[in-house]
C-alpha positions as CSV (number, residue, x, y, z in Angstrom):
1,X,133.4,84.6,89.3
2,X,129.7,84.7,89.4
3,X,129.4,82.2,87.4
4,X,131.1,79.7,89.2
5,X,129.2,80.7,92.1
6,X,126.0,80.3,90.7
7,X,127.0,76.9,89.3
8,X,128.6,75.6,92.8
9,X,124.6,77.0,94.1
10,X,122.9,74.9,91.4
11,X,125.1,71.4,92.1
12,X,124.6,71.9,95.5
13,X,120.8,72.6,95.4
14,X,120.7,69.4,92.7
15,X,122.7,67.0,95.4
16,X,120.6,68.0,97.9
17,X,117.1,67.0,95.7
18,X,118.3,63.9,94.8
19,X,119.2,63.1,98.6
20,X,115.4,64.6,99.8
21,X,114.2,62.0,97.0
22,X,116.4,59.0,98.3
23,X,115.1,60.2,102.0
24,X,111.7,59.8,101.0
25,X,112.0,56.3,99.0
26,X,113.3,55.2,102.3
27,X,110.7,56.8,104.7
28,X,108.0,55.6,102.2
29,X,109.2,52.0,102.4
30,X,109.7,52.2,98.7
31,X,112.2,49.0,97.8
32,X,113.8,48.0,94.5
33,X,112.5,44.4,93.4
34,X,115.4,42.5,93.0
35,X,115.6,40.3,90.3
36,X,115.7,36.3,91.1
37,X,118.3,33.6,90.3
38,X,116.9,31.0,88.3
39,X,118.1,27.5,90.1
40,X,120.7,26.6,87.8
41,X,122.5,30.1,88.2
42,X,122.2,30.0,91.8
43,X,123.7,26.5,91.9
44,X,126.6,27.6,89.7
45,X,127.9,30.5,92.0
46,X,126.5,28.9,94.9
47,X,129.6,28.3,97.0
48,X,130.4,32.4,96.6
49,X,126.5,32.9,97.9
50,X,127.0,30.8,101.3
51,X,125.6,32.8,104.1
52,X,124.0,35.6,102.0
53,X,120.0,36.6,101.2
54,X,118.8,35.7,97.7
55,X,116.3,35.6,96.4
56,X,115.6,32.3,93.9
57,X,112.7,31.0,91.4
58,X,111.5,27.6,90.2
59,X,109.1,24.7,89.5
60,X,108.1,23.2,93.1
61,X,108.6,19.2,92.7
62,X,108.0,18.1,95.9
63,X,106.5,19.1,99.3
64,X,108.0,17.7,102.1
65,X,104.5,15.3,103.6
66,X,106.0,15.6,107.0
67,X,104.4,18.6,107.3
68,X,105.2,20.7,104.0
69,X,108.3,21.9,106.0
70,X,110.5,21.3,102.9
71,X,110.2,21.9,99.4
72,X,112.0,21.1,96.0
73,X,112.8,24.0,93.6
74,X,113.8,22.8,90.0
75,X,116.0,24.6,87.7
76,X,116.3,23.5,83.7
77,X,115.8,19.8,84.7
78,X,115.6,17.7,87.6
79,X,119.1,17.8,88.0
80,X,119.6,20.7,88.9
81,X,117.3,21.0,91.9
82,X,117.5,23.0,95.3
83,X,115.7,22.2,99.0
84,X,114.4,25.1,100.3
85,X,113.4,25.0,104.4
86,X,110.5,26.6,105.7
87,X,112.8,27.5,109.3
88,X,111.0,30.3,110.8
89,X,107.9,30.4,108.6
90,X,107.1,27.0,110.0
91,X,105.4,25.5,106.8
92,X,104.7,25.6,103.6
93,X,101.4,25.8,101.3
94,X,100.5,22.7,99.6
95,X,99.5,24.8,96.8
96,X,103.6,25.1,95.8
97,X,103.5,21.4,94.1
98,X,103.9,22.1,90.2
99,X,103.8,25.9,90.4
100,X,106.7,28.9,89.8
101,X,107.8,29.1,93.5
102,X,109.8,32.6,94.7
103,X,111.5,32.1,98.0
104,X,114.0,35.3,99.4
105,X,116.2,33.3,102.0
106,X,119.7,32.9,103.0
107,X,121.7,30.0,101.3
108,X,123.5,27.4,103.2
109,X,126.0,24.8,102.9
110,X,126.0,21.6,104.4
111,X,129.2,19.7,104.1
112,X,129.2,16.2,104.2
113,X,132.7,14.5,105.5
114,X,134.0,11.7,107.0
115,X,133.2,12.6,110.7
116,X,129.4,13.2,109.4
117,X,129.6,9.5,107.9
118,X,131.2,8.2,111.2
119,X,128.4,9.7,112.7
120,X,125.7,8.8,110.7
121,X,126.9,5.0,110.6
122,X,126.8,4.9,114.7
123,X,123.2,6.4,114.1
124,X,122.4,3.3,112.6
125,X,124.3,0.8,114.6
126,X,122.3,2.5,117.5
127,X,118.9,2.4,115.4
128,X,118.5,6.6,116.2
129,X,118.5,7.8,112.8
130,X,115.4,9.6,111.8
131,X,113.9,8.5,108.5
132,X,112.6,11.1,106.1
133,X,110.8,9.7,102.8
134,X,109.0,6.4,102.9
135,X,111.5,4.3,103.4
136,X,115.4,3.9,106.1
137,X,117.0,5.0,102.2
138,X,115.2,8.7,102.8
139,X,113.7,10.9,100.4
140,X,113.5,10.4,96.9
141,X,113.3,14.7,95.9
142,X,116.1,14.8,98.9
143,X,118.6,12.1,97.3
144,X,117.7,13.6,93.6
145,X,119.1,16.9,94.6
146,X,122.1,15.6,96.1
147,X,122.4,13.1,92.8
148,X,122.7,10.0,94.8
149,X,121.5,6.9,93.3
150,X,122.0,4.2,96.0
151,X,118.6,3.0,98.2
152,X,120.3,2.1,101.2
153,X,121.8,4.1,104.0
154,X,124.6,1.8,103.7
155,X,124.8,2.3,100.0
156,X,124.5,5.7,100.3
157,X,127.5,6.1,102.9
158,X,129.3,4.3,100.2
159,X,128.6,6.6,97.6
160,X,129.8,9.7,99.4
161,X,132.9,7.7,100.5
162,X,133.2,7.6,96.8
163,X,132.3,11.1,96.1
164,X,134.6,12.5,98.7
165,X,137.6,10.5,97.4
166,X,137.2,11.4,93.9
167,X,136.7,15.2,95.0
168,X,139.9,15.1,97.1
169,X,141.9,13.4,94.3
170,X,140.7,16.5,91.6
171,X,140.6,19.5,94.0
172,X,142.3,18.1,97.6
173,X,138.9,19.1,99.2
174,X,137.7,16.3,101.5
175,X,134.0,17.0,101.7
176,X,131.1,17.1,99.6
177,X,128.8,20.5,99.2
178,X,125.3,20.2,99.3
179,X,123.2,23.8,99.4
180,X,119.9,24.6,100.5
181,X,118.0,27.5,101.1
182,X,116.5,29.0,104.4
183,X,113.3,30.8,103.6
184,X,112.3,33.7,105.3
185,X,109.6,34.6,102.8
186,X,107.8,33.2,99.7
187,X,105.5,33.7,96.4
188,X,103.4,30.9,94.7
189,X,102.5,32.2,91.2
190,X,99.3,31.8,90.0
């Protein structure tokens, strides 16, 4: 009998140790580093991430020169690449061009359809579309991590079209998934 009571003391004045110890971690501001998703990874499981914080690393290919608001994260090769948005933090350093890049941010989907071709064909009819890159066919690091090959808007419109239908005839989803990251911080290494 006293045994058991000196035992139920002890796990009780262990439980309570271990929460003091948790307590003070959190008061301290003590976090875990969580380990980032190399690009390819995070591409792989990327439509289960949608909407979630991660944190991601890879080779910077590109800066966005409209004000370094974008940037290109590769994975193994430059097919497997990732735009990653400076949103909140406004910009980007220059400095990220051929270094290790690691950006914590919340992944998002952009779905390309037939409406969003509709609409970006009246764009042009109506000459409002905004150009990105040096030229109306946009970005070259933007097209590359889409895999897109054609240098016209037009062309380009096609190849979705394309896309889409072959999509829909192998999984009966009518839309194409394109995912980018919106930063909320990041780490150039040196």
């Amino acid at each position: 009998m006293v045994t058991v009571a000196l035992i139920t003391v002890l796990i009780a004045m262990t439980s309570c140790g271990n929460n003091n110890k948790q307590n003070q971690n959190a008061q301290t501001g003590q976090q875990t580093t969580t380990m980032a998703l190399n690009i390819d990874d995070l591409l792989a499981d990327a439509d289960s991430l949608v909407n979630q914080v991660v944190t991601i690393e890879g080779i910077c290919t590109h800066t966005c020169q409209h004000g370094a608001t974008k940037i290109f994260l590769m994975g193994s090769d430059d097919t497997k690449t990732i735009r990653v948005e400076a949103g909140e933090l406004g910009s980007f350093d220059t400095k990220c061009v051929n270094a290790i890049v690691t950006v914590t941010g919340t992944l998002k989907e952009q779905r390309v359809d037939e409406a969003y071709l509709q609409n970006w064909e009246a764009k042009l009819k109506a000459q409002t579309t905004q150009t990105h890159g040096e030229t109306t066919a946009g970005c070259d690091s933007e097209k590359k991590a889409r895999g897109e090959t054609a240098n016209t808007p037009e062309g380009r419109i096609a190849d979705f079209r394309m896309k889409i239908a072959e999509r829909k005839a192998a999984t009966g989803k009518d839309y194409l998934s394109f995912y980018y990251l919106e930063a909320h911080s990041y780490e150039i290494e040196e």
